[in-house]
C-alpha positions in Angstrom: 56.4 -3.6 93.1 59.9 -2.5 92.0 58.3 1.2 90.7 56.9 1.0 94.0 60.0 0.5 95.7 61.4 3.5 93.5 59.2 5.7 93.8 59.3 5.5 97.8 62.8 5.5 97.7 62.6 8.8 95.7 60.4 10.5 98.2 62.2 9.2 101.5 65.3 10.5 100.2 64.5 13.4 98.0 66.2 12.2 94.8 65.0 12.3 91.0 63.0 8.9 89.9 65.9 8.7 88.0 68.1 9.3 91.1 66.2 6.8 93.2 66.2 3.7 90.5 70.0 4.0 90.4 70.2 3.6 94.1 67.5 0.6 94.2 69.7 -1.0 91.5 73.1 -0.5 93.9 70.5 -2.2 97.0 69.9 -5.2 95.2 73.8 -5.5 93.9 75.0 -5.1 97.3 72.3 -8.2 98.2 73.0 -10.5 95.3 76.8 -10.3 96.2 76.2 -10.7 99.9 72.9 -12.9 100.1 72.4 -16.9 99.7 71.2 -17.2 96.4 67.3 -18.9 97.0 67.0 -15.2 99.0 67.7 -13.0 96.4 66.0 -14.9 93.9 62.9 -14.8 95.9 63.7 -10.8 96.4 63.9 -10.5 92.9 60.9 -12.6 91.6 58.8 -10.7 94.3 59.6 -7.4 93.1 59.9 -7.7 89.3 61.8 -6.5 87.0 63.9 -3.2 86.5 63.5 -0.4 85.1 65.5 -0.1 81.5 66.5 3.6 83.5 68.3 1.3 86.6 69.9 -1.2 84.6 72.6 0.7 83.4 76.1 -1.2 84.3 78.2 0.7 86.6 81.6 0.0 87.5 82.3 -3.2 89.5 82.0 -2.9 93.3 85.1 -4.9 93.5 87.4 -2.2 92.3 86.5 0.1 95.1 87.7 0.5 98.0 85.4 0.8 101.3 85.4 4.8 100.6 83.9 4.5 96.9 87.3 5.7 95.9 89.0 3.2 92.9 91.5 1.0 94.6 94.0 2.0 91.1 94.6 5.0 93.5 95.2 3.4 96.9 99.0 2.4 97.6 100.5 0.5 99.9 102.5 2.4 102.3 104.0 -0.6 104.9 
């Protein structure tokens, strides 16, 4: 289900396999951090396992701001 899920993703929005794996793999972090737990075990058990191409290990969302932009960069200006 999660090639699926990838591949629909791909043609919706245009993007590479490749392309659309990466962005299915940011989905389900966004929903693991923001989802009880027994959901997004269920989400994951139903879909299966990822592609070796999505699990690459990107930078932690937490040191981003809420424009993508690293929050190293944003100063305080009060």
């Amino acid at each position: 289900m999660m090639d699926e899920l990838i591949q629909t993703v791909a043609r919706a929005a245009s993007l590479s396999p490749e392309q659309a794996a990466l962005a299915v793999a940011a989905m389900l972090r966004f929903f693991t951090a923001r989802l009880p737990s027994a959901l997004v075990g269920e989400l994951h058990a139903r879909l299966g396992p990822a592609p070796p191409s999505s699990l690459s290990t990107p930078t932690p969302a937490s040191d981003h701001g809420p424009n993508g932009r690293s929050n190293a960069a944003v100063t305080d200006r009060r």
